[in-house]
C-alpha positions as CSV (number, residue, x, y, z in Angstrom):
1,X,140.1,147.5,96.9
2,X,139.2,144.5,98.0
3,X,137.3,142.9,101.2
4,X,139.6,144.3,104.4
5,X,142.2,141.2,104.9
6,X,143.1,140.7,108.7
7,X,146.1,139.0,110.3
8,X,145.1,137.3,113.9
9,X,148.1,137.4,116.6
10,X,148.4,135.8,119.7
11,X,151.3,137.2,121.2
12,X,152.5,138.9,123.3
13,X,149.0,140.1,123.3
14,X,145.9,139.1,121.1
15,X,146.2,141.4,118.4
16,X,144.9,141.8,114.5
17,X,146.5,143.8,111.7
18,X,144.6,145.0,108.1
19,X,146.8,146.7,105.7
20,X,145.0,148.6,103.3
21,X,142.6,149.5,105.6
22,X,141.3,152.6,104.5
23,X,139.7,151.9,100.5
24,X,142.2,154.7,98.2
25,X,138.9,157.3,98.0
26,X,138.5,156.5,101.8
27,X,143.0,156.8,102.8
28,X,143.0,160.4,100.4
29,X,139.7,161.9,102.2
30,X,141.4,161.1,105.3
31,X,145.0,162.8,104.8
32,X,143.1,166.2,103.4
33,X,141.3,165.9,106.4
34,X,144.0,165.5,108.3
35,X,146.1,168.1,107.1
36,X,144.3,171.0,109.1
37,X,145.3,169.4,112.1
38,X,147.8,171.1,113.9
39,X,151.0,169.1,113.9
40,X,152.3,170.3,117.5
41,X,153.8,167.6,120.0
42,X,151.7,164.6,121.2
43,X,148.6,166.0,120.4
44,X,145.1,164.5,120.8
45,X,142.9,165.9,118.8
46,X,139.2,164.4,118.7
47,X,137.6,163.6,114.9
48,X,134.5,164.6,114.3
49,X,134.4,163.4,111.0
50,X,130.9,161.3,110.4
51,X,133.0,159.9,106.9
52,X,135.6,158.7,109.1
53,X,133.2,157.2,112.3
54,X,130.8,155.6,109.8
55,X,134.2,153.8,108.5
56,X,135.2,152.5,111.6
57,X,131.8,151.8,113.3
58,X,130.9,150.0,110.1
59,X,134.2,146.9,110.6
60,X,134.1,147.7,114.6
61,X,130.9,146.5,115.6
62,X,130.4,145.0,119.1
63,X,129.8,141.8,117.3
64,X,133.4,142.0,116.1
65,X,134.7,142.8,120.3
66,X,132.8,139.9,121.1
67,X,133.8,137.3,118.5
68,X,137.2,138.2,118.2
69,X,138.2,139.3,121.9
70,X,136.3,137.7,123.7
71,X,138.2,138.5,127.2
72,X,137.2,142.4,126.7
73,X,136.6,144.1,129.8
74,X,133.1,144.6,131.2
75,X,130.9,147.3,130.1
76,X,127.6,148.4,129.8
77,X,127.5,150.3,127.0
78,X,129.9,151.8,124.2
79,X,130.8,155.0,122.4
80,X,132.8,155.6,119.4
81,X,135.6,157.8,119.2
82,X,138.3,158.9,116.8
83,X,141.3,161.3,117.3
84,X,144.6,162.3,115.9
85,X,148.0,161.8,117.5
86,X,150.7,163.9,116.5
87,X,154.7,162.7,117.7
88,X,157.6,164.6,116.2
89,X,161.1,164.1,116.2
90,X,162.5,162.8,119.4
91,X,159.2,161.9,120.9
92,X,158.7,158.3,122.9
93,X,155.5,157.5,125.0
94,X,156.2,155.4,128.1
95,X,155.3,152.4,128.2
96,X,151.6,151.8,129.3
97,X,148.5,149.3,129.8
98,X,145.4,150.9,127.9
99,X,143.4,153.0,129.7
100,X,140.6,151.3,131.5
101,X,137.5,152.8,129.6
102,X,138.7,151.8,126.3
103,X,137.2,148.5,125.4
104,X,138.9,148.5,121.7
105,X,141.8,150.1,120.4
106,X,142.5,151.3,116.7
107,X,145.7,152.7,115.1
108,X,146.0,153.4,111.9
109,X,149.3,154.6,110.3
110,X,149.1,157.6,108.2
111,X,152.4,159.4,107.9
112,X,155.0,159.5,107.0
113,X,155.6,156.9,104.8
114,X,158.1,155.8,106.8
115,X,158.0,155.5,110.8
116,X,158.4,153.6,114.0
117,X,155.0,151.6,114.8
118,X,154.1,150.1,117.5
119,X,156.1,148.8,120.4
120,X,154.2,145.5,122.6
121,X,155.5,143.9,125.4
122,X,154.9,140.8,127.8
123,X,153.9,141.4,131.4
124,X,156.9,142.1,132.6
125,X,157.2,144.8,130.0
126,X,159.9,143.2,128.1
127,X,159.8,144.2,124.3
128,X,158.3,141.3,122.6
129,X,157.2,142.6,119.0
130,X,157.0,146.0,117.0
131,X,154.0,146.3,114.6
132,X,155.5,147.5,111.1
133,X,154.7,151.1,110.9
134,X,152.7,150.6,107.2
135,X,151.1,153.2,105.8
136,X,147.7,152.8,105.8
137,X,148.3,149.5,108.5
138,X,145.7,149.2,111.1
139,X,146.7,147.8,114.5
140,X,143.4,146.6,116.7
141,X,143.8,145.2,120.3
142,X,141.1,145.1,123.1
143,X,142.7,146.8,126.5
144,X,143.3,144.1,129.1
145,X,145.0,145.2,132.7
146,X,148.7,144.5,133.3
147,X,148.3,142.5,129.2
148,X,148.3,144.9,126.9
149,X,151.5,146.9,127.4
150,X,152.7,148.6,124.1
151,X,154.7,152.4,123.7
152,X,155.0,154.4,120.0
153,X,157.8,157.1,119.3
154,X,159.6,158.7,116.7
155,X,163.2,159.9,116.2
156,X,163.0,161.2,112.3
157,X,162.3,164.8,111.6
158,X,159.1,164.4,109.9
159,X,155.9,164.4,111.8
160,X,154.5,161.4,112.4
161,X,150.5,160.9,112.5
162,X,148.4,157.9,113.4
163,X,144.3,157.8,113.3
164,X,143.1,156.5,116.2
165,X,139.6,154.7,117.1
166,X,138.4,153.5,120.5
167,X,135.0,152.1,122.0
168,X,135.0,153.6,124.9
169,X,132.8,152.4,128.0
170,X,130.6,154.5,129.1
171,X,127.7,154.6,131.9
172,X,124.3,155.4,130.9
């Protein structure tokens, strides 16, 4: 693979998307990983995996907040974290602004190959836009109150499971 490709987006939020995130050695380390998770309901599981962290901390540097969202909230320091979410069939999270502490947001699309993505919306928490669900599609946005509203779901019977990265603010 190639150098990571992004797509910049200004509405309804400021948002980028890389497909082909993950290099092919990188995507296949990932779903074996993946697959001890346990695949129960809206479940957060936290990654532990240094591979994985050094991936994202690598592209997701503070330079990169700064340059590219320049509006990010305050903080005074950052932490990286990485989980698993898990939504089977039937499954819709409300609609929601980011939680306060996360100063970057990263979804990557793992399975199925085929799924609802991402849902944004204006303000007044109107849809506006879904992001493709892509395998292997990365979806990056930096938390701004009453901006960034967005939901995810999915109605098929497969499971569907998204990699998740934040920095997360933190006091020191």
């Amino acid at each position: 693979n190639g150098p990571l490709l992004f797509m910049f987006y200004e509405k309804p939020f400021k948002h980028h998307i890389i497909d082909n995130f993950f290099d092919d050695n990188t995507l296949r380390y990932c779903v074996e990983y993946l697959q001890s998770f346990n695949k129960r309901q809206n479940n957060h599981t936290v990654v532990k995996d240094k591979r994985l962290l050094d991936y994202f901390d690598n592209i997701f540097t503070e330079e990169y907040i700064k340059t590219n969202f320049p509006k990010h909230r305050p903080y005074e320091s950052l932490k990286s974290v990485a989980e698993v979410n898990i939504c089977t069939d039937g499954f819709m999270y409300p609609i929601h602004d980011e939680a306060i502490y996360k100063i970057l947001s990263v979804v990557v699309y793992i399975a199925p190959l085929y799924s609802n993505g991402t849902f944004l919306f204006n303000s007044s928490q109107q849809l506006q836009k879904q992001i493709t669900w892509k395998r292997n599609r990365a979806f990056i946005f930096a938390g701004l109150p009453d901006v960034t509203w967005h939901s995810y779901g999915h109605w098929d019977s497969t499971t569907r499971v998204t990699l998740n990265y934040f920095k997360k603010y933190f006091k020191r």
